[in-house]
C-alpha positions as CSV (number, residue, x, y, z in Angstrom):
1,X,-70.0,24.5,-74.2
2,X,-71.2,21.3,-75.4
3,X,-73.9,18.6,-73.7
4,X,-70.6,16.9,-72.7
5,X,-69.0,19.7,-71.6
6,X,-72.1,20.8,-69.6
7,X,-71.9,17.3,-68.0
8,X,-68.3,17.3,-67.0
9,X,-68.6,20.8,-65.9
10,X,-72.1,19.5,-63.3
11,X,-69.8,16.4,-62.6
12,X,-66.7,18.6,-61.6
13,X,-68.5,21.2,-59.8
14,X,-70.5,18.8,-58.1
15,X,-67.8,16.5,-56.6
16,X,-66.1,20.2,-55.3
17,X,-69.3,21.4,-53.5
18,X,-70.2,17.9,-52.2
19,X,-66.6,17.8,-50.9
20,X,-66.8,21.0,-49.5
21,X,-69.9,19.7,-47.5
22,X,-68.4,17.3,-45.9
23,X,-65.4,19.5,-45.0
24,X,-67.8,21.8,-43.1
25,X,-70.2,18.8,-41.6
26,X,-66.8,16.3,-40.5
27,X,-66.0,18.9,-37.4
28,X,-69.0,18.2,-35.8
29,X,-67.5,14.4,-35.6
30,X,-64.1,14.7,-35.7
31,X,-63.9,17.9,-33.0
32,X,-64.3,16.7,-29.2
33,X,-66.8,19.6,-28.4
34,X,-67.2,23.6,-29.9
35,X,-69.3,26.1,-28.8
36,X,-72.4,24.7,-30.0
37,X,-72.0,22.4,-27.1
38,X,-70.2,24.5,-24.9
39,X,-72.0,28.0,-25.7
40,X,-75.4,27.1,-27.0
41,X,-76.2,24.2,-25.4
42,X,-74.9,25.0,-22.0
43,X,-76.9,28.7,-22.4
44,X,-80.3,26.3,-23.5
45,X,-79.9,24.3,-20.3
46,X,-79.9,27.1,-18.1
47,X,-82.9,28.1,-20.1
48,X,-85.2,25.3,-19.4
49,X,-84.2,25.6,-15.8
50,X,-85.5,28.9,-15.4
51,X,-82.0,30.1,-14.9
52,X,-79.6,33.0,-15.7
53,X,-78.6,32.9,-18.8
54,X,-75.4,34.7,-18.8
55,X,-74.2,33.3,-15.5
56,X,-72.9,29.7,-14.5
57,X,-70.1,29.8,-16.9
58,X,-71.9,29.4,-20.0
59,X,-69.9,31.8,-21.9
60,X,-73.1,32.7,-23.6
61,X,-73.1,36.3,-24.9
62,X,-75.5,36.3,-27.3
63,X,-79.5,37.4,-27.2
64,X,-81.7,34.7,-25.8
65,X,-83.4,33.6,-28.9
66,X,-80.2,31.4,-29.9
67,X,-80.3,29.5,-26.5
68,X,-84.7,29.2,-27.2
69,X,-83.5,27.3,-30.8
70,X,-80.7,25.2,-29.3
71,X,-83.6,23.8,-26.3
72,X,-85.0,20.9,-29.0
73,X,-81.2,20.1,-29.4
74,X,-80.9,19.4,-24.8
75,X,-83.6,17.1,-25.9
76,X,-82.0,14.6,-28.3
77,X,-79.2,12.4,-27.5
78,X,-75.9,13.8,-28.1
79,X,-75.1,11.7,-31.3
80,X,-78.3,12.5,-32.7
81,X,-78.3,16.3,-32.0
82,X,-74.8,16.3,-33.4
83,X,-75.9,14.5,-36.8
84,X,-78.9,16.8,-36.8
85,X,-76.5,20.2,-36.2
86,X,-74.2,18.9,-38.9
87,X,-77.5,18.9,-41.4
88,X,-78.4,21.7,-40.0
89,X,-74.7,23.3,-41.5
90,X,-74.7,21.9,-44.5
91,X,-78.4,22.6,-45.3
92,X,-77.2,26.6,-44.7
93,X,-74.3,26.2,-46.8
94,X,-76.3,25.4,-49.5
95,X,-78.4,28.4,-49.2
96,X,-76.0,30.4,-48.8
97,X,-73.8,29.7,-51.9
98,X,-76.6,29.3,-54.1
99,X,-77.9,32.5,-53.0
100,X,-74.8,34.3,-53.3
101,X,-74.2,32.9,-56.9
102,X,-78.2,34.2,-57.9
103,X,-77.6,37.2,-56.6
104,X,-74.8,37.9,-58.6
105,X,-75.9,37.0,-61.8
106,X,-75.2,33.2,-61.6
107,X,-77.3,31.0,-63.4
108,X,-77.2,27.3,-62.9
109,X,-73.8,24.9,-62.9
110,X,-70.9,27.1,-63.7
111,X,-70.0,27.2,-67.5
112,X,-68.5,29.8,-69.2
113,X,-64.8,31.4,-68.7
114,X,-67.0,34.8,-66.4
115,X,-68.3,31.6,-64.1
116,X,-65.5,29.8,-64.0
117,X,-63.2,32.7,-62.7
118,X,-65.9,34.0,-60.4
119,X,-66.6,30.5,-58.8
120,X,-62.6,30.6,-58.6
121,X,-62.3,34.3,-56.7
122,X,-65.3,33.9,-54.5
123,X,-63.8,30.8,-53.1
124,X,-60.2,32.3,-52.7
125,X,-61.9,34.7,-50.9
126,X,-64.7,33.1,-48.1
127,X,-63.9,29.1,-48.0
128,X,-61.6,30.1,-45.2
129,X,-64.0,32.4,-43.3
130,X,-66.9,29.2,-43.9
131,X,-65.2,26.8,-42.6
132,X,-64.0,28.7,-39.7
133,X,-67.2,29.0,-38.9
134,X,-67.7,25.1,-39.0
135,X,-64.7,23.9,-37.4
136,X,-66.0,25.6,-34.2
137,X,-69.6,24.8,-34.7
138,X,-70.7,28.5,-34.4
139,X,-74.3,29.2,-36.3
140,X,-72.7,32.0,-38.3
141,X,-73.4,29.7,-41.5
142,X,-77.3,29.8,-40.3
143,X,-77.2,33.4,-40.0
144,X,-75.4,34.2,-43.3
145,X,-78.3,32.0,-44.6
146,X,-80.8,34.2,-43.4
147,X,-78.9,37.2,-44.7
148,X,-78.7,36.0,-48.0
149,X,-82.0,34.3,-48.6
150,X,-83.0,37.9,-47.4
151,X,-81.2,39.6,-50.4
152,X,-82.5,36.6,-53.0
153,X,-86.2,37.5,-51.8
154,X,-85.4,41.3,-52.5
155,X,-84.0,40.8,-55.6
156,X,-87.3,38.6,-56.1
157,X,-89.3,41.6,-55.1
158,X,-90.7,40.2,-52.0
159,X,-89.4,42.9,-49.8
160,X,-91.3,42.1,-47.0
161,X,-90.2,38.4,-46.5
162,X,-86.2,39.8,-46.5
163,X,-87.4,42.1,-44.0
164,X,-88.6,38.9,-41.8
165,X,-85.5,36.8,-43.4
166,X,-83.0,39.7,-42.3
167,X,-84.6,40.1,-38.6
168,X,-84.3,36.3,-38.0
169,X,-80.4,36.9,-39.1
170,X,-80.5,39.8,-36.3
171,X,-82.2,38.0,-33.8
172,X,-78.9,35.9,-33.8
173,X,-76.6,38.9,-33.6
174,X,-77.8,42.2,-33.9
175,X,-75.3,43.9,-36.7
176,X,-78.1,43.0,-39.3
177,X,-80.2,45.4,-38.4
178,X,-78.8,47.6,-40.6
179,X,-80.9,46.1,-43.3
180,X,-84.0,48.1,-41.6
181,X,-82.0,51.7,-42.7
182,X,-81.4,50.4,-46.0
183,X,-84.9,49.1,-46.5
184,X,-86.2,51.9,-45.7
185,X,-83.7,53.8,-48.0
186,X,-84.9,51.5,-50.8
187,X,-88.5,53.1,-50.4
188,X,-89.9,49.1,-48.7
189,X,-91.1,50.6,-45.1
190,X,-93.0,47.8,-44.1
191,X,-89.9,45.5,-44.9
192,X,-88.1,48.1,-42.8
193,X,-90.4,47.6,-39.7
194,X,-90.1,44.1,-39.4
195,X,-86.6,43.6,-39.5
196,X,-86.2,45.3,-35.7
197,X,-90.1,43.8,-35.5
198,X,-89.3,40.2,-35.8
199,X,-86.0,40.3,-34.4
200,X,-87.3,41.8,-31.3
201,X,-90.1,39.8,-31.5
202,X,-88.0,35.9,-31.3
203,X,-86.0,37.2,-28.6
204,X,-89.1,37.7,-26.2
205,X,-90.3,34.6,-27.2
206,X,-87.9,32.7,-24.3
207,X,-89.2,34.6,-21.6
208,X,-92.6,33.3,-22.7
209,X,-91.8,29.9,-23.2
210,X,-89.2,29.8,-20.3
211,X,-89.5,32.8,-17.8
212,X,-86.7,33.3,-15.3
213,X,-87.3,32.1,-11.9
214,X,-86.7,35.2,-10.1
215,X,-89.2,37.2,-12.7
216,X,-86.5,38.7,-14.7
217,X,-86.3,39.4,-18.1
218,X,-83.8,37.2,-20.4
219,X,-83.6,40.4,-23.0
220,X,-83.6,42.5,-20.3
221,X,-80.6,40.8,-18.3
222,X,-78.8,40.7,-21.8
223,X,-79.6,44.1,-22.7
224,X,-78.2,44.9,-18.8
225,X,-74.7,43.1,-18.9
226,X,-73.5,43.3,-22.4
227,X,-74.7,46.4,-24.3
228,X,-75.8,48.9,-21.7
229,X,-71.7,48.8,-20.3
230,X,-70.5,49.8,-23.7
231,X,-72.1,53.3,-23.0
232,X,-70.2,54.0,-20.2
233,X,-67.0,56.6,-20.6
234,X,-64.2,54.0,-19.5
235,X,-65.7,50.9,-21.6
236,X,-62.6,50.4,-24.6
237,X,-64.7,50.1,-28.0
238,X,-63.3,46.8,-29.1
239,X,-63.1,44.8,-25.8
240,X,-65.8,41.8,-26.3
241,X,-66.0,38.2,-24.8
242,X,-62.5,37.0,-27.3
243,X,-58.8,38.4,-26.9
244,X,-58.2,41.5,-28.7
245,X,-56.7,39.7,-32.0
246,X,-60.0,37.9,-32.9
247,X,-62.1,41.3,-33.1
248,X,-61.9,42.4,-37.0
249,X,-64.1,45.1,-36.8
250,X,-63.8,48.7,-37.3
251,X,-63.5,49.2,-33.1
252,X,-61.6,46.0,-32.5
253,X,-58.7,47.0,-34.7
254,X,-58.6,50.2,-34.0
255,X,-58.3,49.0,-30.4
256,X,-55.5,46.4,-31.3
257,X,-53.8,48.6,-33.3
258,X,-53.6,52.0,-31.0
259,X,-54.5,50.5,-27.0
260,X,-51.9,47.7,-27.6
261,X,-48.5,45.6,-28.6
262,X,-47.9,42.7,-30.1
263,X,-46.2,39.7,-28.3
264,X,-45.9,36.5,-27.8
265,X,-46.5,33.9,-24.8
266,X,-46.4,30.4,-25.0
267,X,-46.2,30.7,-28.9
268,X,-49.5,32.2,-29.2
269,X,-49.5,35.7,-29.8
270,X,-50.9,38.3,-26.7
271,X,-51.7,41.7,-26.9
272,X,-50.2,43.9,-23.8
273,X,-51.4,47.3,-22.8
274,X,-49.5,50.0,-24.1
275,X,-48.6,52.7,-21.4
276,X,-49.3,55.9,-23.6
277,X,-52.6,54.1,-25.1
278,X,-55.3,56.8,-26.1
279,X,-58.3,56.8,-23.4
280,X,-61.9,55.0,-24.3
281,X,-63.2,58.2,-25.0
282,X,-60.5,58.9,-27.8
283,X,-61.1,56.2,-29.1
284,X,-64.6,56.2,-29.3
285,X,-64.6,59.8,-31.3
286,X,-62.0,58.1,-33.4
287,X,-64.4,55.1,-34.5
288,X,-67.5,57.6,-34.8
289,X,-65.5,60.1,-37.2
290,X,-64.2,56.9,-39.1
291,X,-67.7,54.9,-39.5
292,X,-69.0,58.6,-40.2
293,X,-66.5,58.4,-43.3
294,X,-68.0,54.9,-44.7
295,X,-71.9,55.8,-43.8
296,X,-70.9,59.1,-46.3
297,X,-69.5,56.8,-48.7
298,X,-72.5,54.6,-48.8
299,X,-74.5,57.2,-49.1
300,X,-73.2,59.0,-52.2
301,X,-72.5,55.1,-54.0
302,X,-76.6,54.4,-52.9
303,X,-77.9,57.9,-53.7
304,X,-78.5,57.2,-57.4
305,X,-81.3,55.3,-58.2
306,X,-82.5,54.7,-54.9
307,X,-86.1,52.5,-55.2
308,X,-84.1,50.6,-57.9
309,X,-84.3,46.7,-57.5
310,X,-82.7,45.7,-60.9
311,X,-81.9,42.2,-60.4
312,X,-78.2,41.3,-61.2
313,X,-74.5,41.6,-60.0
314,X,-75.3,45.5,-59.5
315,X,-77.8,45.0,-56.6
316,X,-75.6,42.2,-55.0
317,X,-72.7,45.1,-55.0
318,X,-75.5,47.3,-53.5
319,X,-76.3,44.7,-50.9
320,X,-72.7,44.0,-50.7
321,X,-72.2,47.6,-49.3
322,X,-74.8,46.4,-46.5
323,X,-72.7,43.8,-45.6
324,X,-69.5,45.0,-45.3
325,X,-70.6,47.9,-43.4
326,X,-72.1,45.3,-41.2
327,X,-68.7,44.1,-40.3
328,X,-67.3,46.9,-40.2
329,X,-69.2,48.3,-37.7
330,X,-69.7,45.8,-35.5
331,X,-68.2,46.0,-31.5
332,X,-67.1,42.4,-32.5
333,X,-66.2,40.8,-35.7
334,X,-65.2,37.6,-35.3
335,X,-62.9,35.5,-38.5
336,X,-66.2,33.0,-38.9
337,X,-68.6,36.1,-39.2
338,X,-67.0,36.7,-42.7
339,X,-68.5,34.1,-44.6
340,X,-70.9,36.6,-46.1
341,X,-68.3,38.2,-48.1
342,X,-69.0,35.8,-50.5
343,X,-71.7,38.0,-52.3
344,X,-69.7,41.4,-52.5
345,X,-66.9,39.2,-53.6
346,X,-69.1,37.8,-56.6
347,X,-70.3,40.9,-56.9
348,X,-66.8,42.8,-58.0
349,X,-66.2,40.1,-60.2
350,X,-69.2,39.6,-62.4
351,X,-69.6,43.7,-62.6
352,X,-66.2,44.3,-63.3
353,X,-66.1,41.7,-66.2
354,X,-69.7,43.1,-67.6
355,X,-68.0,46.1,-67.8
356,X,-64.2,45.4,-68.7
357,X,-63.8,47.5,-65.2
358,X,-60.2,46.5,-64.2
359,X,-60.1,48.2,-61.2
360,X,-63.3,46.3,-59.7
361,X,-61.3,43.0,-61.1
362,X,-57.7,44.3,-59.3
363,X,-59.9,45.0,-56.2
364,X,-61.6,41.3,-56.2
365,X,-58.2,39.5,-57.1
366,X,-56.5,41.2,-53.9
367,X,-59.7,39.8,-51.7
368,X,-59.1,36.5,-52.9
369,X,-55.1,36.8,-52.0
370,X,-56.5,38.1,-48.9
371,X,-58.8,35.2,-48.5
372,X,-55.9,32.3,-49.1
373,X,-54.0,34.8,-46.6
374,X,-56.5,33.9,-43.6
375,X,-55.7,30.5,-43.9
376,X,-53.1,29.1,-41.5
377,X,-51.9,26.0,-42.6
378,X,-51.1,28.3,-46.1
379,X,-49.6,30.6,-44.7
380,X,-48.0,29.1,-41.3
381,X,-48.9,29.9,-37.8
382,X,-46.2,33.1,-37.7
383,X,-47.5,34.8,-40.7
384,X,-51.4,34.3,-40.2
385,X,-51.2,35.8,-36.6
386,X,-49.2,38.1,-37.7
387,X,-51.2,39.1,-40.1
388,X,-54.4,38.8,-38.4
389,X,-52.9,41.0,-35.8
390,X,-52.3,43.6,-38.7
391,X,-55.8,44.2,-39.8
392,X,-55.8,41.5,-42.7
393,X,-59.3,40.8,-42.6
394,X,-60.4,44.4,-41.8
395,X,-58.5,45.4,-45.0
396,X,-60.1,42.6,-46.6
397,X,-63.2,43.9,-46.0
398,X,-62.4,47.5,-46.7
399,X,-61.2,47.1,-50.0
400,X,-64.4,45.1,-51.4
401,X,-66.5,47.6,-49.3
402,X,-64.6,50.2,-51.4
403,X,-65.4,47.8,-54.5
404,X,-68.8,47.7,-54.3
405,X,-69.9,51.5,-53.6
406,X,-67.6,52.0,-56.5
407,X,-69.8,49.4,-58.3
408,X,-72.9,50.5,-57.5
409,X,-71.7,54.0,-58.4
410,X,-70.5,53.8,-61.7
411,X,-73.4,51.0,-62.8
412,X,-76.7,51.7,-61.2
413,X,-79.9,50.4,-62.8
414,X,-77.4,48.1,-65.0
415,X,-78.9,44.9,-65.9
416,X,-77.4,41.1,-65.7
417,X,-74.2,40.3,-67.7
418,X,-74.0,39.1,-70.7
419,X,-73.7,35.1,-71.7
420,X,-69.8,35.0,-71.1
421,X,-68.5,38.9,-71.0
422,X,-64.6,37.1,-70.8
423,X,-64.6,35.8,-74.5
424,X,-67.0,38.4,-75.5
425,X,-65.3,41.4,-78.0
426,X,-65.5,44.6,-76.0
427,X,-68.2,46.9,-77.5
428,X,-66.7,50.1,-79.1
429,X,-68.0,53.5,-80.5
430,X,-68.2,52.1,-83.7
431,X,-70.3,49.0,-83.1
432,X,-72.1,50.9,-80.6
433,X,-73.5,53.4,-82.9
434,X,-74.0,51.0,-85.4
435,X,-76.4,49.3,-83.3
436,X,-78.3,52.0,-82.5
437,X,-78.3,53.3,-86.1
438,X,-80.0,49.7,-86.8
439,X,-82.7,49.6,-84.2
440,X,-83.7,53.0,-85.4
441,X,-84.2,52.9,-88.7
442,X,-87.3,51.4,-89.2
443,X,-88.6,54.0,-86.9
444,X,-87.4,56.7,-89.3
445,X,-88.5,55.0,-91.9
446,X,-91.9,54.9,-90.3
């Protein structure tokens, strides 16, 4: 492409991101309150006060270091803090798409026919999911931040920074600690440590700066009432704070899909207890034997090569493995937690055109149908609940899961792609050999 082409192409992409932005700051304005007010906020009150943090009606259900961040935010008046959260947004959207390209082998404004169609899929498949995430002012853009500025500073071979980057991300919610096993896979122990390290670290940090009046422990409270019930026999895998059709993890639609029946109340669509619904402790073996299944698929796509850190769309798929499984097996996956499939999605796309692989391209093209799918003023209000109630987005997810350990599989150790590997011919036997014959020579010579 041309200097004027190269122009026109910053211009275009430019005016698309910048619009984007605003698309993801203008629900902070436009939206009379979301959970950042009602959730974070609320739970950040309570915190100054010396108060419960789960109690009162906060609806907070998160661990305590969220609520510690939102406290300069109780400070500010609201129209301030609301300008400030919307920066806050945008300034994490940026890192996260410019990660996500880098990681997959992106290089600068998108120019050639590979970028063009990979800026195209990876759109199709997680605007939807990002500006979810937005519209009700959730800080799953901040915490896909973190995960992906944790994968850049891998791929940058600063393993211990990702290690801190990834434990801020689970300090938010906790499924990112699954970065700790993988790090440690990848032969970086020290990165391994702090991940758990500094996300337990941040949450003890309110109980310093705000102690509980009665002496209690804000962790410890959390730790009491929202993770220590899931171990008991009768607690349904699945069941969070959100009705059954928001959960689009492994447990939540296995739940939806085997515990109850589709209806619909007040045109909004309810799930009702089925009568010969399998007990909790069915379905708990169900989801071990299941996540069992993907863990031995991860395993066998990461066991070649396993220190590598080549960078290029081949780690991103590796990473992408991380990430889906992350979602996956989650006891709640919610749609706005599915931004992050942005860099598996990339991922697919720039190996399977390095490599003329049309089953990684077939895989990425149904993730971006999937993507458009999620969206319900596409698709209508009938369809999308419908097919949200179906497993959409848990297929989704499955299938570039399934992309990526077949990825990481077939390429290991591959470097970056070439220039532009659309328009460029597809290297045979003949022109391989030829190559090599060529480079050799002189050394025969010699």
């Amino acid at each position: 492409m041309d200097r004027t082409g190269n122009r026109r192409a910053a211009w275009g992409y430019g005016l698309v991101l910048g619009g984007f932005g605003v698309l993801i700051a203008l629900p902070v304005f436009t939206r009379p309150t979301g959970d950042w007010e009602q959730v974070y906020l609320a739970a950040a009150r309570q915190l100054r006060a010396g108060d419960d943090l789960l109690a009162n009606g906060t609806s907070y259900v998160y661990p305590p270091f969220a609520a510690l961040l939102a406290v300069p935010f109780t400070l500010l008046p609201r129209t301030a803090g609301l300008v400030v959260w919307a920066g806050v947004n945008v300034l994490a959207l940026a890192v996260l798409l410019r990660g996500a390209w880098k990681l997959s082998g992106g290089r600068g404004v998108p120019a050639t026919a590979a970028d063009h169609l990979a800026f195209a899929l990876g759109g199709m498949c997680a605007a939807g999911f990002l500006l979810d995430g937005a519209a009700h002012w959730q800080t799953d853009l901040v915490i896909g931040a973190a995960v992906v500025g944790g994968g850049v500073l891998l791929a940058g071979g600063r393993g211990l920074g990702a290690g801190i980057a990834f434990g801020v991300a689970a300090a938010f919610k906790c499924t990112p600690l699954l970065f700790a096993p993988y790090l440690l896979w990848k032969r970086r122990p020290a990165a391994a440590v702090a991940v758990p390290a500094v996300a337990l670290g941040l949450n003890l940090l309110p109980d310093l700066a705000y102690p509980a009046r009665d002496g209690r422990s804000h962790l410890g409270l959390w730790k009491d009432r929202l993770l220590a019930p899931m171990t008991h026999p009768d607690y349904d895998p699945g069941m969070w704070a959100s009705a059954v059709i928001y959960n689009h993890s492994l447990a939540g639609v296995n739940l939806r899909w085997f515990a109850f029946d589709r209806t619909e109340v007040n045109r909004t669509t309810v799930g009702v207890v089925r009568p010969d619904r399998p007990s909790a402790a069915e379905l708990k073996r169900l989801n071990l034997a299941v996540a069992g299944l993907l863990g031995l698929f991860a395993l066998v796509a990461l066991w070649r090569r396993p220190a590598d850190l080549t960078p290029g769309p081949v780690l991103a798929a590796e990473l992408g493995v991380v990430i889906t499984l992350m979602l996956l097996l989650s006891p709640m996956s919610s749609k706005p937690h599915f931004g992050v499939l942005l860099v598996p999605q990339l991922a697919l796309v720039r190996v399977g055109l390095a490599n003329r692989d049309r089953l990684l391209l077939a895989l990425a093209v149904l993730a971006g149908v999937g993507g458009l799918a999620t969206g319900k003023d596409l698709v209508g209000r009938r369809a999308y609940e419908f097919l949200l109630w179906n497993g959409l987005i848990f297929a989704m997810t499955l299938v570039l899961f399934g992309g990526c350990c077949l990825a990481r599989w077939r390429y290991a150790g591959q470097t970056d792609a070439v220039a532009d590997p659309v328009s460029a011919p597809a290297p045979t036997p003949a022109n391989t050999r030829e190559r090599v014959t060529t480079t050799e020579a002189p050394r025969r010579a010699a």
